[in-house]
N, C-alpha and C positions, 0 to 999 in steps of 0.2 A: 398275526391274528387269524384265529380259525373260523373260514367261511360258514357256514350256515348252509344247509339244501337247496334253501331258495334264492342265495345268494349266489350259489354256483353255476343255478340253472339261468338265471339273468346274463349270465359272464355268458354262458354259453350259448343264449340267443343272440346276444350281442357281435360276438364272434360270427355266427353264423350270418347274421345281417351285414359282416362288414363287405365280404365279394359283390351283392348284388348295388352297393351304396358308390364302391367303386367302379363299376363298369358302367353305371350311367352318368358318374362323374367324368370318368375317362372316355373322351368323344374320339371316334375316327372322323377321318377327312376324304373327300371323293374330290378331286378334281375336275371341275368344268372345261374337259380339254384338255391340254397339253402342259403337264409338269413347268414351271418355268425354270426348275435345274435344266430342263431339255429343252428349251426354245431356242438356245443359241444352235445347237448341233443340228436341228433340220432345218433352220436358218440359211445355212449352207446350202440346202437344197428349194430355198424359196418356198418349204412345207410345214404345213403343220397338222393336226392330227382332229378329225371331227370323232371323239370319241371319250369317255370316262376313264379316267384310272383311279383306282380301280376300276374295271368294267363290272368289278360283281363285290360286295362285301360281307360281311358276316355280321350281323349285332345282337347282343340281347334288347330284350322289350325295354321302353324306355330310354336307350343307351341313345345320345345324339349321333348324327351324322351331319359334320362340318360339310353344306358343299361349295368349295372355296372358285370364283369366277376366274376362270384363266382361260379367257379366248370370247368371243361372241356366239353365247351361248346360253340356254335358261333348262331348267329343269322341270319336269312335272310328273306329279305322281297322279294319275287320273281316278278320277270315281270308280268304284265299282261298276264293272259294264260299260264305262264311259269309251272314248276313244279321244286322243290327244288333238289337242287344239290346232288346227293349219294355222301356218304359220300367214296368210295371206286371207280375208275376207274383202268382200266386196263393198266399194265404199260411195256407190250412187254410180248410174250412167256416164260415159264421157258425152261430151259436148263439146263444138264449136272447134274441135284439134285440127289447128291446121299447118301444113308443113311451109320452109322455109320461102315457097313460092307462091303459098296461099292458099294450095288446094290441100280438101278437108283429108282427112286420115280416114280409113277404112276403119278402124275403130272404133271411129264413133257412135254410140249407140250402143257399146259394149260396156260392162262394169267394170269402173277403173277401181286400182285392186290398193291395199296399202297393211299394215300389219294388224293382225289381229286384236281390237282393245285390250284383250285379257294381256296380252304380251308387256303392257303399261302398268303393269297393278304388280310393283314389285315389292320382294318378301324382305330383300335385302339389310343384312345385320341384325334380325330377327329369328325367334326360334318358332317354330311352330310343329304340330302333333299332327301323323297320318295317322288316320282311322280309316282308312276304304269309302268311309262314306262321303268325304267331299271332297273332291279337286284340291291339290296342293301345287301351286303353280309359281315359280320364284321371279315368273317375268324375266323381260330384258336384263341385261347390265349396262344400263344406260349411264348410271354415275363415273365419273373418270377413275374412282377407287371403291368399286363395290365391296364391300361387309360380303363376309360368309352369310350363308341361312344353313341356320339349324336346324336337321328338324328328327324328331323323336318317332317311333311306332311304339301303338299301346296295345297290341297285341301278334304273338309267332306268324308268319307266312312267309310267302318269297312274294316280293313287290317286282314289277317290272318300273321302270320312269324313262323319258327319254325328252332329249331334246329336239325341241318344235322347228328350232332354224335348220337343221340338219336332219331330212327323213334319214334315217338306220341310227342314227347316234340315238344309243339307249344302252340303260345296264342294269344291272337289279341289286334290289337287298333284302338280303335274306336274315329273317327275324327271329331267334331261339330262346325259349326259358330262360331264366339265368342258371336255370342246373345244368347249363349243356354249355362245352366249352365252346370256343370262336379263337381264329386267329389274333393274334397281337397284333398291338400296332406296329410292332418293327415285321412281324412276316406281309403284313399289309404293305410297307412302305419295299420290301423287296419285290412284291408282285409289281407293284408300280413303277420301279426302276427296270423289272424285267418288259415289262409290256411297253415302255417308253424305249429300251435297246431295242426290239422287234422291230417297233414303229420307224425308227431312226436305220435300220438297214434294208427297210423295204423302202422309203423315201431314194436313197438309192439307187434302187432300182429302177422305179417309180418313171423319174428323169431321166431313162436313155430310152423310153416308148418313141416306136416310133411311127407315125399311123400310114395307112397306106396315102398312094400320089393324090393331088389333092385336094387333103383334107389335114384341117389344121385340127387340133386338141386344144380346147378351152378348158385348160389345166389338164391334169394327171392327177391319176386314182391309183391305190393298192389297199392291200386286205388291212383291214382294222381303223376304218377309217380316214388312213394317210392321204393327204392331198400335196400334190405341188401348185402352186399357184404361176402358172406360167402358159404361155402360146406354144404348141408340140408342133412343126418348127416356131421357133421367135422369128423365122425370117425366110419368106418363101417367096418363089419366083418362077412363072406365068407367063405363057402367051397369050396377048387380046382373044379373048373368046370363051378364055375359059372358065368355068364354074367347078368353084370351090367349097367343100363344104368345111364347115365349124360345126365339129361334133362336140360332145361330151363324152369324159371316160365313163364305160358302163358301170365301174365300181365308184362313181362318185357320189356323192353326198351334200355337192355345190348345188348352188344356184347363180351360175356365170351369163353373163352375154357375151355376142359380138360386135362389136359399136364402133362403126369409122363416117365421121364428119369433120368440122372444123374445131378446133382449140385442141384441150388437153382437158380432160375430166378433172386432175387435180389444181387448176387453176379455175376457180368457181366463177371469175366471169366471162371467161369463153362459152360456146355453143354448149358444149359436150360439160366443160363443169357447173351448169345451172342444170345439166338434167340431172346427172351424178349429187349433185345436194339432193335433189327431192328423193334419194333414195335413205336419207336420215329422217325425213318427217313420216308423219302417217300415213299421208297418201303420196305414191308414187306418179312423178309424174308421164301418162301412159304410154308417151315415146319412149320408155325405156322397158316396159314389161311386155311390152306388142311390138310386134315384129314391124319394123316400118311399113313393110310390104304387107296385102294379105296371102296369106300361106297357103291357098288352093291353088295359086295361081301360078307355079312352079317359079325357079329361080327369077327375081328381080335382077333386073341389070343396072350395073354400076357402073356410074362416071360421074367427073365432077361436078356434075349438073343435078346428080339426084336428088328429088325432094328439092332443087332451088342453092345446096347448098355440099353437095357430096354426102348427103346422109344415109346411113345404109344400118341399122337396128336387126340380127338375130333375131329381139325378143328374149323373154326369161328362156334360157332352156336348165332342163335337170332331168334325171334319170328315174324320177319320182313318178310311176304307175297309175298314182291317188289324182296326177293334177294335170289330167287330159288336154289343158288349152296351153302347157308350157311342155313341148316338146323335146327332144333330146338330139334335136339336130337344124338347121336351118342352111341352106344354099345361096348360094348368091351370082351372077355368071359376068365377070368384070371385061366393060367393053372399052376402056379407052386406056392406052398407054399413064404409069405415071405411079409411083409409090401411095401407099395406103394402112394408113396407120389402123390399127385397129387395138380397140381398149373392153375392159369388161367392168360396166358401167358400176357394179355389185361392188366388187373387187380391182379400184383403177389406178393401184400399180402396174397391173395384169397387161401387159403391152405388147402385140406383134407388129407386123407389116407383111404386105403383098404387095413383091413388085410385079407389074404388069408392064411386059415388052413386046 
C-alpha cells in the first residue's frame, strides 16, 4: 500500500516521539547508601559507607530517579535558596533530670533535642516531581521494607540533595533535554560497582588508624564517606589518673557517643538499654545527647560511684561545624582501679573497654 504525505509525516513524528517516551519510562536508580551486592564485603570491616551511588547522575526531564533505601538514610532536594533540614530540632526545656543518686543534671534548663518532624512525613513507595520550588523530602526509612520514591524533574539543571542524618552525605542530578544524550543504565550501574570497590579498599585502611596515647576513636572515617563502626583501640589500658579522650575521626559523617554505666545498651531493660531506646522515639532522652558532666568544667572523673551508678556520657559528638553544642571530642580522667565498658549509645553494637590499673 502506497503511503500518502501525510501519512508518512505521522510515521515520522511517531518515530521521533519514540526516544523521549522511552527514557522516562526507563527510570535510573540512586542508592541510599551502600549497594547491598556490597554490604557483605565491608562487613568484614565492621563499615559501611554514608554516601549515594551513584554520587552524581544524568537524566532527561521527566525521566524517574528510583531512590532505593539501603542504609538509615533520607533524601532531600531543598527549595530554591532553601537550606537542608537539621537533622535534630528542639523539642521543649528539660526538667526535673536527675542522675542515678538523685542529683539534678546540669542540663536542665536546656532544650532537650529529638528529630526533626519533617524527618516523619515519608515519601516512601511514591512518585513525586521536583520543581525547585518546594522541598522534596523522602523522610526517615522507618518501615522495616521501605518502597523506592520516585521522583521526576520537570525542567534541565544540576540539583544538589543530600542526606539530613549524615552532614557531607550529598550527590546531584543533573537534568538534560531529551536531545542530549545521558549515560545508560549499564554505564550507571559500572560507576556504582566502581565507586563501591574504592569505598571497600579504603575501609581497609580505614581500620588499621591508629590515634595517638590516650585517646580512643569512636569509629573510623575515610574519603567518600566510609565509616568503620568500631572503638580505635577496642581495648585500652591505663593507669589511675589518667584522662582519656574519645575523639571523632575528622573525616566523619557519624554522630557517635561514648557511654560507660551499668547494663548493655542492647538489652532494653538495663540502665544503658532504656536510654539507647529513647534513641528510636522523637525525643531523645537528654542523658544521651548531653554530656553527663558539664563541659566547661574540664574532664569529669570516673569511678564506680559516678552519677550514683558508674555513669559517664560523652554527649552527641560529630564533626559537623553547623552544630556548636555537639562537639567533636569529650574527656574523661578515670580515678579508681577496674574495667569499663564503654558503648555508643547512637550505634550500640559500637563496644570498647578501659582498663584502669
Amino acid at each position: 500500500m502506497k503511503r500518502t504525505p501525510s501519512a508518512a509525516l505521522a510515521a515520522a513524528l511517531i518515530t521521533l516521539a519514540v526516544p523521549a517516551i522511552s527514557h522516562a519510562a526507563t527510570g535510573k536508580t540512586v542508592y541510599m547508601g551502600t549497594p547491598p551486592t556490597s554490604q557483605k564485603a565491608l562487613g568484614k570491616y565492621n563499615a559501611d559507607v554514608n554516601a549515594f551511588f551513584p554520587s552524581s547522575i544524568t537524566v532527561h526531564v521527566g525521566q524517574k530517579v528510583s531512590f532505593v533505601p539501603s542504609g538509615f538514610h533520607n533524601v532531600e532536594f531543598p527549595a530554591k535558596g532553601a537550606k537542608p533540614t537539621p537533622l535534630l530540632s528542639p523539642q521543649g526545656p528539660i526538667s526535673g533530670a536527675l542522675d542515678a543518686a538523685g542529683a539534678a543534671y546540669w542540663f536542665n534548663g536546656q532544650q532537650n533535642l529529638g528529630f526533626s518532624p519533617t524527618l516523619f512525613q515519608g515519601l516512601y513507595g511514591k512518585s513525586v516531581k521536583y520543581t525547585g520550588a518546594k522541598t522534596v523530602n523522602t523522610g526517615l526509612p522507618l518501615a522495616d521494607k521501605p518502597k523506592p520514591v520516585k521522583i521526576s524533574f520537570t525542567k534541565p539543571g544540576t540539583y544538589t540533595y543530600f542526606c539530613d542524618v549524615h552532614v557531607g552525605m550529598k550527590g546531584t542530578v543533573k537534568v538534560v533535554a531529551d536531545s542530549k544524550p545521558v549515560p545508560s543504565v549499564k554505564a550507571d550501574a559500572k560507576r556504582v560497582a566502581a565507586q563501591a570497590k574504592a569505598a571497600i579498599a579504603t575501609a581497609k585502611l580505614v581500620v588499621k588508624k591508629q590515634p595517638p596515647a590516650n585517646t580512643v576513636l569512636i569509629g573510623a572515617a575515610g574519603k567518600g564517606g566510609v565509616e568503620a563502626f568500631s572503638f580505635f583501640p577496642s581495648a585500652l589500658t591505663v593507669p589511675v589518673g589518667t584522662t582519656v579522650t574519645f575523639s571523632m575521626d575528622t573525616l566523619s559523617r557519624e554522630v557517635h557517643t561514648a557511654t560507660t554505666g551499668p547494663g548493655d545498651p542492647e538489652q532494653p531493660a538495663t540502665f544503658l538499654g532504656k536510654l539507647e531506646a529513647s534513641t528510636e522515639s522523637p525525643t531523645f532522652d537528654p542523658q544521651v545527647i548531653y554530656p553527663s558532666d558539664p563541659p566547661p568544667a574540664g574532664p569529669a572523673s570516673l569511678t564506680p560511684a559516678s552519677h550514683g551508678n558508674g555513669f559517664w556520657n560523652s554527649g552527641g559528638l560529630d564533626e559537623n561545624p553547623a552544630t556548636p553544642f555537639v562537639p567533636p571530642a569529650n574527656q574523661v580522667k578515670f580515678d579508681a582501679p577496674g574495667t569499663y565498658t564503654f558503648y555508643c549509645m547512637i550505634h550500640p553494637f559500637m563496644k570498647g573497654t578501659v582498663t584502669v590499673q
